[in-house]
N, C-alpha and C positions, 0 to 999 in steps of 0.2 A: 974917697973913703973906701975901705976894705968889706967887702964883704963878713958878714957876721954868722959864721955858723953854729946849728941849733943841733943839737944830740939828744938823744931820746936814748931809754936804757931799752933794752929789746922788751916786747913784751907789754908798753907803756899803750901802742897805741890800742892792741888788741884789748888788753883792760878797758879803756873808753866806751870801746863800742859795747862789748859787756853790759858796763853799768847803763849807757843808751838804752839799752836793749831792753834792760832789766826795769829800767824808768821809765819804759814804753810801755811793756808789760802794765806795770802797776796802775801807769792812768787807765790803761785800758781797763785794770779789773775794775778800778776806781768808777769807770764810768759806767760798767755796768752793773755796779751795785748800786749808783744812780738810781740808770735807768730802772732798777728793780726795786727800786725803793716806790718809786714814781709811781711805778704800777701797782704797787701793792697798797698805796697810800688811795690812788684812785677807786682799788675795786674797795676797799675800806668804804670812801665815799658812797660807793653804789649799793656795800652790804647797807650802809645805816638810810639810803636813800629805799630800798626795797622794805626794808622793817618799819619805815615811816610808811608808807603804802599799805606793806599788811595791816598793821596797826588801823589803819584809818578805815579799808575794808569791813576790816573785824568790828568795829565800832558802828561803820552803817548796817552792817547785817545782825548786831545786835537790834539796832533801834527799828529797823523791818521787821525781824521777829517779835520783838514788842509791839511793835504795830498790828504786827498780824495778830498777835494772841487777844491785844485787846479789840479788837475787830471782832476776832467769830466771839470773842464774852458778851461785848455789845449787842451783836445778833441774836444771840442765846437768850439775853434777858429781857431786852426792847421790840425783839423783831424788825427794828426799822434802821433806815440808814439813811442820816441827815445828809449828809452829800457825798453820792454816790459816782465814782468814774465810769467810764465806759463796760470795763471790765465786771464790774459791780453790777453793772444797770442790768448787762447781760445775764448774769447767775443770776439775780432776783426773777427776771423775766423766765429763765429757765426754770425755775421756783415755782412760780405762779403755775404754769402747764402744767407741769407733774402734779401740781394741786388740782389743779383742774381733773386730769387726769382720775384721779383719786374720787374726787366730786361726782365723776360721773358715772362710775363703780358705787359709788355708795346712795346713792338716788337712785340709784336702777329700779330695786322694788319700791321706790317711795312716789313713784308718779314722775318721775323726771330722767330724760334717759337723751342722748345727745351724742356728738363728735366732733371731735378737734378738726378745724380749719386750716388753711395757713395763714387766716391772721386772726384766731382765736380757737371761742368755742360757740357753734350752731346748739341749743339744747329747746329742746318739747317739753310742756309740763303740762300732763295730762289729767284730769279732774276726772276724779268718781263722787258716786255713793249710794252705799250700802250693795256695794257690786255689780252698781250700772256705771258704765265708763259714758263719761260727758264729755265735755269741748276740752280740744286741745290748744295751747298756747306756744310759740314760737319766740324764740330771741336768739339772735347773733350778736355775741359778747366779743369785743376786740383786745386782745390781751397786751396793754400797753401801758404806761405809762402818763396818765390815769388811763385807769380802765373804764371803757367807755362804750353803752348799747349803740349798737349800729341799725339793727332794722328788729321789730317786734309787732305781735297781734296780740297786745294785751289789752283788750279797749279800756276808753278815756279815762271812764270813771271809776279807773283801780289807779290809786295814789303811787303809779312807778315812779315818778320823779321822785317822789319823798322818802321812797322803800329804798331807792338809788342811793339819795344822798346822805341819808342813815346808815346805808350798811355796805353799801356795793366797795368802795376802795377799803374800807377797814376789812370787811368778813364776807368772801364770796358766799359762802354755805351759809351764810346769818341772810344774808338777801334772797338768795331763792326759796329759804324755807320761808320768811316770811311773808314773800310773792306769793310762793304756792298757797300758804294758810288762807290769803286772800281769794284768791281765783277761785280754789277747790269752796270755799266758802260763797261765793257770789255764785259758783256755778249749783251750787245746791242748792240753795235759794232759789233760782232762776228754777231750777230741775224742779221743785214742790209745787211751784205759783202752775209750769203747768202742767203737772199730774194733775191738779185740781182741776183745770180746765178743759183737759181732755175726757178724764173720768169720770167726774162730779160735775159737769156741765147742766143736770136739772136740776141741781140742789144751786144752783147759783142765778139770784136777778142780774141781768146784763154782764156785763163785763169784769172784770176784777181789776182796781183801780191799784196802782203801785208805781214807784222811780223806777228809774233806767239800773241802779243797785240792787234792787228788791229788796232793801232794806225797809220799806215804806208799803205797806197791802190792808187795802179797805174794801170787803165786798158783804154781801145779805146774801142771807144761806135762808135753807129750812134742812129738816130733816128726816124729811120724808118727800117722794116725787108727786105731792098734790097741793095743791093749797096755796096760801099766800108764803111771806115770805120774813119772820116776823126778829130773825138776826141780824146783826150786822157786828161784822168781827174788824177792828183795828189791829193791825199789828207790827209791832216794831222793832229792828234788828239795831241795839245800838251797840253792838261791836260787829263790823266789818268782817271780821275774822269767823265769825259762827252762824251758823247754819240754823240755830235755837232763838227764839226772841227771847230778849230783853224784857217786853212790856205788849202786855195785850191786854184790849178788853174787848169786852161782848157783852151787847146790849139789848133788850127788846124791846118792843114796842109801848108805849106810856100804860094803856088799858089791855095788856097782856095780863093772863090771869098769874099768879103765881106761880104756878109749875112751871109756867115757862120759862118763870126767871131763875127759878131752880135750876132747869134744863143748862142757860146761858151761864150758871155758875160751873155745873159740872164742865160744860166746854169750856172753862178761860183755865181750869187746872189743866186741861189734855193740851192745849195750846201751846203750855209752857213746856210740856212734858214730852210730847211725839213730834218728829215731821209734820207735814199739812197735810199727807196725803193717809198717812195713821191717825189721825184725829176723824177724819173721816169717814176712813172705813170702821173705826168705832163709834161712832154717831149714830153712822147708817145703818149696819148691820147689826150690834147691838141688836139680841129680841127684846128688852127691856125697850128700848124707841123704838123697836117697829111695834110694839103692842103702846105704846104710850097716847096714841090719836086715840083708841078705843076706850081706852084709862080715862082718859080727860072728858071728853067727850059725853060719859056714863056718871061719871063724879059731878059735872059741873051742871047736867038733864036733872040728879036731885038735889043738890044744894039748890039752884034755883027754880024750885019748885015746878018742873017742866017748861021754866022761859026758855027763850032760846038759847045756846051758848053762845060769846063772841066768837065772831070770825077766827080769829086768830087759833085760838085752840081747837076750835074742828079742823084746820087745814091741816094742826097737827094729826 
């Protein structure tokens, strides 16, 4: 068989490669507008994948600010914070000091004067009256969660457990003032029973009879330095907190003549009215009772016709 020759017109083949060329070109632009589609489609994805995140930020830091706001309202109107984080527990506690702080600037001139610790507050509350400074009392308060006394000299028979559990975690400054009321009151009390005993020790039979409170004093007086001894004064402090009785009486002897029961009324008004140790020094000093033995005495030689008078009113 003969060979079969192929003829091409000049120019055919270069055309080819051309259009090759030109079809190479195209995938290629083809494939990189692909590629660029791809990418632009992906960062697409990442724009709406970032705006779901903001979004969702924005919506917690909404509900935190609402948090917060109703927080410090709740603090503002309750004072109190039903459960507290760490962070919390902390500013309260910070709270508390700077209160303290505050407390012990404002008690300075009130009998109460103190310093922060590092693990509270040490405070003194020092008892007068009428410008004589009395006994001092001591407490180490621990600033915590409850707050709680750590060491004090406030003796037994002042009701701190009860003054504690009434006021201490509600109202620091509601509990020391009310301790003090107590104290400054028992220690005056305490301070009267014995002025009396020091200073009016001849105007008194035996001993002055009273509780460990000196809310309770029983003793026989006169009112003059001779004679018998024809008083006896009961007297009663029924509120803790004061330094004035309640309830007194004063009584004489059964076959005391009148005046003297007179005398024992004018005493159970002073009773009420002074200190113990002003009652006294107006008893005694009074010129009216120092001339009152001679009074009595002359009154009672002519009413009964020169008999004797009883004992009791001559001693006066």
């Amino acid at each position: 068989m003969g060979e079969v020759a192929i003829s091409f017109p000049d120019g055919t083949l270069s055309l080819l490669e051309k259009l090759e060329a030109s079809a190479h070109k195209v995938a290629l632009k083809r494939g990189k507008i692909k590629e660029h589609e791809e990418k632009v489609l992906k960062m697409k994805m990442k724009i709406q994948e970032l705006r779901r995140q903001r979004d969702e930020l924005k919506t917690k830091l909404n509900v935190c600010q609402s948090q917060l706001i109703a927080g410090k309202d709740a603090m503002k109107s309750s004072r109190q914070v039903s459960e507290a984080t760490e962070t919390s527990q902390q500013a309260i506690l910070k709270g508390k000091i700077e209160n303290a702080k505050g407390l012990l600037e404002l008690f300075r001139l009130t009998g109460l004067s103190g310093k922060l610790t590092e693990q509270g507050i040490s405070l003194c509350i020092n008892t007068a009256f009428e410008g004589t400074y009395l006994d001092s009392y001591y407490l180490d308060i621990l600033i915590q969660q409850p707050i709680q006394i750590r060491h004090h000299s406030v003796p037994a028979f002042i009701p701190l457990e009860q003054i504690a559990h009434e006021h201490l975690q509600k109202d620091i400054k509601r509990f020391l003032s009310v301790l003090s009321d107590h104290l400054n009151a028992y220690a005056r009390r305490k301070f009267q029973a014995d002025q009396l005993q020091e200073h009016f020790a001849v105007f008194f039979k035996g001993c002055m009879k009273g509780n460990s409170l000196y809310t309770q004093l029983e003793f026989n007086y006169r009112v003059t330095e001779g004679g018998n001894f024809p008083f006896t004064a009961k007297i009663t402090y029924g509120n803790p907190m004061n330094a004035l009785p309640t309830k007194v009486t004063v009584v004489c002897k059964e076959d005391a003549p009148a005046p003297v029961a007179e005398m024992a009324a004018a005493h159970l008004a002073l009773f009420y009215e002074k200190p113990l140790q002003e009652v006294f020094i107006s008893i005694t000093a009074s010129a009216e009772n120092l001339r009152q033995p001679i009074t009595l005495a002359s009154s009672f030689h002519s009413a009964c016709g020169g008999r004797r008078v009883p004992s009791e009113a001559a001693a006066l």
